[in-house]
N, C-alpha and C positions, 0 to 999 in steps of 0.2 A: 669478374672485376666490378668492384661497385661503378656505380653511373646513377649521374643527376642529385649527388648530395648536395649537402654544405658538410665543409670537414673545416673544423677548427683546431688550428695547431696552437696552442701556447711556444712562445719563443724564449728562449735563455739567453744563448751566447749571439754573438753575432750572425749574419746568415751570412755571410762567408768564413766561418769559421771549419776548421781542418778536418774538422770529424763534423761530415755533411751528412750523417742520415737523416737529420731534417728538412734540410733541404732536398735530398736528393728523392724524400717520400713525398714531399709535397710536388713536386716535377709530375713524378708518376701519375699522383689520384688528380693533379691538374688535366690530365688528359679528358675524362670524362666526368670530371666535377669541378665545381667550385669551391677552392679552398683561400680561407683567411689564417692571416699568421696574423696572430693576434697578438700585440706587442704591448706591453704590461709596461716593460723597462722605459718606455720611452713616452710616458704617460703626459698629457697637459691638465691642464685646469680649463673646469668651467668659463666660456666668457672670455679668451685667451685664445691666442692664434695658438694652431700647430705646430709641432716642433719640423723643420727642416727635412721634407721626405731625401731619407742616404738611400732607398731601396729603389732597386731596379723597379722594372715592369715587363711583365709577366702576362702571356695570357691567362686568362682565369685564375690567379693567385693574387690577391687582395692584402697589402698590410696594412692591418688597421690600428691605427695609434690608440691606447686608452683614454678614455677620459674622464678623472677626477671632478667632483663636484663639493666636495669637504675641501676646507685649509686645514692646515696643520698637521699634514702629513706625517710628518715626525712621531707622532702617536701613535701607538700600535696600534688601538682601538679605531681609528678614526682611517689609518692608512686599509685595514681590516674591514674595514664597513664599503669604503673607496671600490675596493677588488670586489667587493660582492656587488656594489650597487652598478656600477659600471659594466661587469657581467650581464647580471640579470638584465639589464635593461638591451644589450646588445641582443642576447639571445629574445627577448623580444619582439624585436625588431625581425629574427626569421622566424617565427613560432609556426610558421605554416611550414615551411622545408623540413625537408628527412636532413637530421643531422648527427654529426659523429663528432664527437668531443674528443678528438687524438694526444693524449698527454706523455710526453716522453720524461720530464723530471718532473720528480716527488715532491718539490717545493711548490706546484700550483695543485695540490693536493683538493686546495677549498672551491677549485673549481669543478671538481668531481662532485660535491656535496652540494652543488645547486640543479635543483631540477628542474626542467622544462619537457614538455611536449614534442615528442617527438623526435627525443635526441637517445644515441646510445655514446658510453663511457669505455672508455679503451686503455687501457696503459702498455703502453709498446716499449715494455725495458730493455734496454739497451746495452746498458751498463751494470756495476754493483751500483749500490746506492752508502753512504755513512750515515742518510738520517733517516736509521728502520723507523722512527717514533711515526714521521710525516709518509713513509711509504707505505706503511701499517694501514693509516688510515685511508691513501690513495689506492690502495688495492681493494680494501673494504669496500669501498665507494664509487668503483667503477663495474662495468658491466663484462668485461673482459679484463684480462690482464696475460700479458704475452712478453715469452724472451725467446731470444735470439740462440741459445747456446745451452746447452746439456750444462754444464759446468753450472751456470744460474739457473737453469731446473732442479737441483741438485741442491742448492743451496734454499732455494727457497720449501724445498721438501724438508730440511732438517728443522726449519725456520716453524715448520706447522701453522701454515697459514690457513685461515679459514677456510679462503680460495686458492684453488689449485694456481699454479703457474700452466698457461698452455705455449707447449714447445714449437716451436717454429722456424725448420731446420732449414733456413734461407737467411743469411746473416745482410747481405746488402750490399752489391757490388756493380758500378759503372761500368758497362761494357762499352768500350770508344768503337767508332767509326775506326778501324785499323789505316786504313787510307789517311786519316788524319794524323794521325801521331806521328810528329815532326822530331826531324833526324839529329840527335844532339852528338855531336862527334866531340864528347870526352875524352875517349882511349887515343884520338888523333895528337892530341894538345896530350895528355899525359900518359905518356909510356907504361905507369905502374897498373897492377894490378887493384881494380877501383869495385871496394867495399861502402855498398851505399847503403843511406837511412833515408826514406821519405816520413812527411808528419810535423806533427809539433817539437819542438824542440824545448823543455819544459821540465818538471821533478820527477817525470815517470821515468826518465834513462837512466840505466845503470851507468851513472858517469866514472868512478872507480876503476870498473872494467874494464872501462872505451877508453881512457887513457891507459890501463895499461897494454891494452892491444895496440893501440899508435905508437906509443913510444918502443914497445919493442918490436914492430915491423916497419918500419922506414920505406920498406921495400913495397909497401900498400896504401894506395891513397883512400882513405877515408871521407867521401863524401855527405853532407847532413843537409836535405831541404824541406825547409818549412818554417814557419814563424817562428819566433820566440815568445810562447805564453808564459806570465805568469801566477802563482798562486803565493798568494803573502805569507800565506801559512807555512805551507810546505817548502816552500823558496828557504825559510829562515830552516829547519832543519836538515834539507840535503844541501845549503847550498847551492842553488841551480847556478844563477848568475856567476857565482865564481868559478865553478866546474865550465862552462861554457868558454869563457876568459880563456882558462888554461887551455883547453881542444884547441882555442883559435890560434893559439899563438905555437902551437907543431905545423911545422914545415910539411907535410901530410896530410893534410886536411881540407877540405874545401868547402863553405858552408854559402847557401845560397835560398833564395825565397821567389816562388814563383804562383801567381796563381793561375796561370795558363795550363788548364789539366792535360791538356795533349801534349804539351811541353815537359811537364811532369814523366808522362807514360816514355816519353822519346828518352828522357832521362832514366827511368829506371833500365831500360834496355840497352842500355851502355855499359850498369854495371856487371863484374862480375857474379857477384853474391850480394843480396840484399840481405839486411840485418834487420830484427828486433829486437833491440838490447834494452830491455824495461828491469825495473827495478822491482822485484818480487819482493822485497818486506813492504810493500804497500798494495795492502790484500785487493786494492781499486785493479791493479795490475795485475794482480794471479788470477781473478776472476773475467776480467777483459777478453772482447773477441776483435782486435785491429782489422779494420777495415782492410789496412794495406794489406793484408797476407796474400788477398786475393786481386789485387793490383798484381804483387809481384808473381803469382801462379801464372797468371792471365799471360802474362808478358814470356813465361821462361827461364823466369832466373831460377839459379839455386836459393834456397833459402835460412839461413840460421837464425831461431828463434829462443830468447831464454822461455822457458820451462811451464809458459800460461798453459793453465788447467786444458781451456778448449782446444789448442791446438796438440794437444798429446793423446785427442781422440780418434779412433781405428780411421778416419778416414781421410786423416793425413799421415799416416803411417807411410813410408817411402817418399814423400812428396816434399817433406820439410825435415831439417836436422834442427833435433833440441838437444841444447848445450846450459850446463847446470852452474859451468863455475869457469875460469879463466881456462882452465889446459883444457877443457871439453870445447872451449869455444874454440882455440888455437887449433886444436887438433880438427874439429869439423870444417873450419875454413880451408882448411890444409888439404883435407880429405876433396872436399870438392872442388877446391884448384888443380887436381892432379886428376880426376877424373870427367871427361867429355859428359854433360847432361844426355843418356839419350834422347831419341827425337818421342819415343815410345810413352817416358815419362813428361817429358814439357807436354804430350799430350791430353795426360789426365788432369797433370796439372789444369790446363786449360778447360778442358770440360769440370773441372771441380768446381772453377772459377765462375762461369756462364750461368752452373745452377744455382749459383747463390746471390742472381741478378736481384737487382730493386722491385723490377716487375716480377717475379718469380715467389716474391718476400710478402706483395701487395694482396697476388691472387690467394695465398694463401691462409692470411688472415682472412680475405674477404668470404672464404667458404667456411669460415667460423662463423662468421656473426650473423647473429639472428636477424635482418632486417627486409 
């Protein structure tokens, strides 16, 4: 396990945002390093107080606001020059420390192309990406480059990249204190048989589907928790906002938001069958590895998943049902309402789940990199 770096994270979305492997990598290499999240989005100017710290406190995890020295941001050239001067002069600032440059999206690309003493370059992909032009040159440009999943090893091999993709068969999962995950008595309060979604609520769900599974089962409550993101773009072609409208307003349904994770874990163990109902014409979703898969393994539940590349590989084979179309899904729900999980399977389940710990993902990398 590395020990005594500086590892800097570039930040995107929010750090409590629903798909945590950035935070949840940073937690880890906090243990025996010092890590800054390096906060780009929330930059000030020169000569000018700081913006309002919203972020917790951490031991040894540092978020460090940017800081602009040019006006006129609005300029490409000059917001461009901002990012590099600002960089450079941070890194700096540790030029003595072993450091690790950890970048998970392809839009801080130009931080890969600045060099300094004594640092190495990482790209921990995560995801597909849509802008190959900036991933092209962020993979060029680092010292590593790592995915999560067969499926995007696969992808980047037809890609003919200069550099290899290296595989790293530990996708990223919070194992809870079991003693803590607190007891949500759902099935008390609702008699029906309760099909749950945890996650974002957002353009990736096959909404189509999920209304016609509600409307023609009455007789199953359909629960959905997690935020509702949006994407401006994709919002106006699927729809999202109005699709969601329609779910809420079935007598069947129950939609809720929590970010107490143990509270989460208590809830998926209420339901009967956990779902993944994503939306495969948006190839971000066929290529995708969901966190939750192994949320819901860990826990025991059955599982129905639409048809992502990674989970139709041999080692979820008995573990998970993939369903391609409406009757496939009806019928795999069916199937596993009528049949007791054995205890035999909830256990591999559960050992699936363990190995593809946070710390299990961290050590792994860490026996790649040259340092």
């Amino acid at each position: 396990m590395l020990k005594n770096k500086v590892i800097i994270i570039p930040i995107e979305n929010a750090w409590d945002h629903s798909a945590d492997f950035l935070r949840q990598t940073a937690f880890v290499l906090s243990k025996q390093n010092l890590v800054y999240i390096y906060d780009h989005n929330n930059h000030y100017f020169f000569g000018k107080k700081k913006r309002k710290n919203l972020y917790p406190n951490y031991k040894n995890i540092i978020f460090h606001q940017v800081k602009y020295y040019l006006p006129f941001e609005r300029f490409k050239i000059i917001d461009k020059f901002n990012r590099w001067l600002s960089f450079k002069l941070f890194l700096a600032k540790h030029r003595r420390a072993d450091k690790i440059l950890w970048i998970f999206y392809p839009n801080y690309y130009a931080f890969a192309q600045v060099n300094s003493q004594k640092m190495l370059k990482i790209y921990d992909c995560v995801d597909y990406s849509e802008n190959q032009q900036e991933e092209n040159i962020l993979i060029n440009s680092v010292d590593y480059f790592f995915v999560n999943s067969k499926a995007l090893k696969n992808l980047y091999v037809k890609r003919r990249l200069n550099k290899q993709a290296i595989y790293i068969d530990a996708q990223g999962f919070f194992q809870p204190d079991d003693k803590k995950i607190k007891s949500v008595p759902l099935k008390k309060n609702k008699k029906k048989t309760v099909i749950g979604y945890i996650g974002g609520l957002n353009c990736r769900l096959d909404y189509p589907l999920l209304d016609q599974l509600i409307s023609n089962h009455p007789e199953w409550l359909f629960v959905f928790y997690g935020p509702e993101q949006k994407n401006i773009e994709k919002d106006k072609i699927y729809h999202t906002q109005k699709w969601i409208k329609k779910l809420k307003k079935h007598k069947n349904t129950l939609f809720g938001y929590s970010n107490d994770r143990y509270f989460i874990y208590g809830l998926i163990k209420s339901f009967d069958i956990a779902i993944i109902p994503y939306n495969l014409d948006l190839i971000f979703n066929l290529y995708c590895y969901p966190m939750k898969i192994f949320e819901y393994l860990y826990l025991g539940v059955p599982v129905v998943s639409s048809a992502i590349l990674e989970l139709k590989e041999k080692r979820f084979d008995g573990l998970i049902s993939i369903a391609n179309n409406y009757k496939s899904w009806e019928n795999s729900i069916e199937k596993l309402l009528k049949n007791k999980m054995p205890t035999k399977k909830q256990r591999r389940q559960r050992e699936l789940a363990i190995k593809n710990s946070w710390q299990d993902k961290i050590k792994k990398i860490t026996k790649v990199l040259d340092f």
